[in-house]
N, C-alpha and C positions, 0 to 999 in steps of 0.2 A: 757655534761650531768653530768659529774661526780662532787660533791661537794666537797670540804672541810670541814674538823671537825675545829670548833672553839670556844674559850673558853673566854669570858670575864670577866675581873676583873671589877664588876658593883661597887664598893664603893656606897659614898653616892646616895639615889634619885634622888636628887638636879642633880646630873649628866643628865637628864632625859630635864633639860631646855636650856643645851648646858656648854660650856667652852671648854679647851684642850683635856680632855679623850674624850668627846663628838667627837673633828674635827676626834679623828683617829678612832673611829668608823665609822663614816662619810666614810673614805678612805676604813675603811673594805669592807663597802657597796659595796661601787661605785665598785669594784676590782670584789665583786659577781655578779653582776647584778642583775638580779633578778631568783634565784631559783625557784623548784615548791613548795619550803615551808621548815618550818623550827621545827626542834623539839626541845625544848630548857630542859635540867634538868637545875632548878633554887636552889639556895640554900632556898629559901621561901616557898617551897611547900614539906611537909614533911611527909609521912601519914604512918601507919601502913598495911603493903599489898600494891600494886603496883597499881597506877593511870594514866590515862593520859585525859587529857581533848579534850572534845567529841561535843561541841557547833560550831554549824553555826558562830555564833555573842559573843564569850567569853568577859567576864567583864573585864573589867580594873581595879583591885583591887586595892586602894590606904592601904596598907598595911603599914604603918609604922603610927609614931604622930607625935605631935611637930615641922611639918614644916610648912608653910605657903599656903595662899587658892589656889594662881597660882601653885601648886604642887599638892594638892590635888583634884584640878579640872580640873588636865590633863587626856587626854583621848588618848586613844591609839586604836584606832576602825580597829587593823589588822582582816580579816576575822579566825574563825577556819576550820577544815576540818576535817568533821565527816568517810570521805575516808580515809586520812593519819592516823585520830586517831583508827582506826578500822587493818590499816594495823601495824603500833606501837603497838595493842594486840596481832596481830597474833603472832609476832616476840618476844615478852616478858609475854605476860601473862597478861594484866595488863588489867584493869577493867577501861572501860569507864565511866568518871566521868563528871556527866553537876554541881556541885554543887561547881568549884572552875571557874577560867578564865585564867588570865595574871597577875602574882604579880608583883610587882616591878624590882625585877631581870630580867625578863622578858623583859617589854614592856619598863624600860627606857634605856635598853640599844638598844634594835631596834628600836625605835622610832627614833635612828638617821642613824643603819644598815639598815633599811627600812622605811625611810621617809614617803612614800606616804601609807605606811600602806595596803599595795596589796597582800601581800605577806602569803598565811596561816600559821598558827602558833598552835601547840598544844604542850602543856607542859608534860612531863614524872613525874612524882615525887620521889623523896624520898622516898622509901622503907626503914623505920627506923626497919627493920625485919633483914635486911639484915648487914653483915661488911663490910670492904673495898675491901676486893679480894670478896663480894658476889654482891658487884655496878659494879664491872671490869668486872666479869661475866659476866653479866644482859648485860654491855652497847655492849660487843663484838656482843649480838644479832642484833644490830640496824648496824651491819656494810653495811648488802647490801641496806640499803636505800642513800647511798651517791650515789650509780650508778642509783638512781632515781630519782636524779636532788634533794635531799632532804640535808640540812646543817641541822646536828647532833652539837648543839650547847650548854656550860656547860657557864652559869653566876656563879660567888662566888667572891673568893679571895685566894689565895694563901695564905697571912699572913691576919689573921683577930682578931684581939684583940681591941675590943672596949674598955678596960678597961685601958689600956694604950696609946687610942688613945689621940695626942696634938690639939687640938682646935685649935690654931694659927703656926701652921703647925711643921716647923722643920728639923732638919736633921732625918733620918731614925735611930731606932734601932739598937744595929750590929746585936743582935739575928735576926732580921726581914730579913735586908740584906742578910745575911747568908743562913739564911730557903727559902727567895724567890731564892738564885741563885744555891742552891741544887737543888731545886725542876726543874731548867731552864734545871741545866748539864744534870737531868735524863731522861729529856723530849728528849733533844738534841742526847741522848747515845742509846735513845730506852728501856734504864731500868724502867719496869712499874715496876718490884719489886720490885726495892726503891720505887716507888710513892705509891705504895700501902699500904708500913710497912713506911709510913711516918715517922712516931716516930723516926726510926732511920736515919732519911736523913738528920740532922744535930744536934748541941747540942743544945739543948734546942728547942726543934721545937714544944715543947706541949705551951709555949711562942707564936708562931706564930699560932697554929693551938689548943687553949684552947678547943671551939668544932668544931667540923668536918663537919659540913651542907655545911660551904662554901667552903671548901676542895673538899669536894667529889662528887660535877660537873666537877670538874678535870680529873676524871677518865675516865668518860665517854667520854671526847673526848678524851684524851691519848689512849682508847680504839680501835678508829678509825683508828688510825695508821696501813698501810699497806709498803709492799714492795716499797723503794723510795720515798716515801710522806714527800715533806721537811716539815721542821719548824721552823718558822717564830713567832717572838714576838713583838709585839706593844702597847704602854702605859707604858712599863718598868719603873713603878715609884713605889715609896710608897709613899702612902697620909698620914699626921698626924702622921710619924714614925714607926706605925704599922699596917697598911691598905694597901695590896697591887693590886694596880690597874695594875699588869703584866697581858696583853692579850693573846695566843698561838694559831697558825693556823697551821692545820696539812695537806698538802694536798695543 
């Protein structure tokens, strides 16, 4: 019954149609089975006050541009669960929302963790109210839902600098390098308080982490971590030198 916290490094959309980070989500799956649902903080759902989505049938947001129509008219038709979303209030506070669905972060990274699309899904959001020891907080609430068959799962990046990202790929950053395998040792050490005062978890990590939306899904499963819960990391790469597709399973 008991789940696993796990955290995906989602990079591009595009991911969402398949390739290499796609097969080892694939792996993630198959490893879960099939849970009784899953509650995902995505770095695309951002709100002021605390949300979590509350729909039977949530939308498939194609939230990004610029890509092409077979992206945009992918569909990700996982059921919601207005039970789970209702129990994710009791436990945080947070105000049932039918006016968002599944953004990207979301549904292209399940869409390969749960294929057949069976599995309920309801998204947490973003409390832009809040700082980074006030998400650590908030997510330490959601810990007794893993002993409910429920996977507490955080989409982002680790290293996320669009501005620096190389189009025709490359060797990684060192800044980037550096920042993603600080970020691995404290995960590994059980120090959430470096993950939290990020800033200081290596030199130059405001390079790797400019803003914090995709950072701080992180927390929220580092959050999870109990007594003995190994962790485990898969996708260990960087995309485009400063995009990190580092995955972490706690549990």
């Amino acid at each position: 019954m008991r789940q696993p916290a796990v955290f995906f490094g989602h990079g591009s959309p595009m991911n969402a149609l398949g390739g290499p980070h796609a097969d080892a989500w694939r792996a993630v799956g198959r490893d879960l089975g099939k849970p009784a649902g899953v509650v995902m903080v995505s770095a695309h759902w951002e709100t002021c006050g605390l949300g979590v989505t509350a729909q039977r049938n949530p939308e498939t947001i194609h939230d990004f541009g610029n890509f092409g129509p077979e992206l945009h008219a992918f569909q990700y038709p996982a059921p919601g669960s207005p039970t789970l979303a209702a129990r994710v209030a009791d436990l945080t506070g947070a105000q049932a929302v039918e006016a968002w669905g599944l953004d990207h972060g979301t549904w292209s990274v399940l869409a390969h963790v749960c294929p057949e699309a069976d599995v309920p899904v309801v998204q947490l959001s973003l409390n832009r109210d809040l700082d980074a020891r006030g998400h650590y907080e908030l997510a330490k609430r959601l810990r007794p839902l893993r002993d409910e068959g429920i996977v507490v799962a955080g989409s982002g990046d680790f290293v996320h600098n669009l501005r620096t990202w190389k189009r025709d790929g490359g060797d990684a950053y060192p800044w980037a390098t550096s920042f993603n395998a600080a970020v691995k040792s404290a995960l590994e050490r059980g120090d959430h308080d470096a993950l939290i005062d990020w800033v200081g978890l290596a030199e130059d990590a405001q390079l790797s982490v400019p803003t914090d939306e995709h950072y701080l899904p992180l927390l929220y499963v580092a959050a999870q971590a109990g007594p003995g819960d190994a962790v485990t990391f898969f996708n260990d790469v960087i995309d485009g030198g400063s995009i990190s597709m580092t995955g972490v399973r706690i549990g």
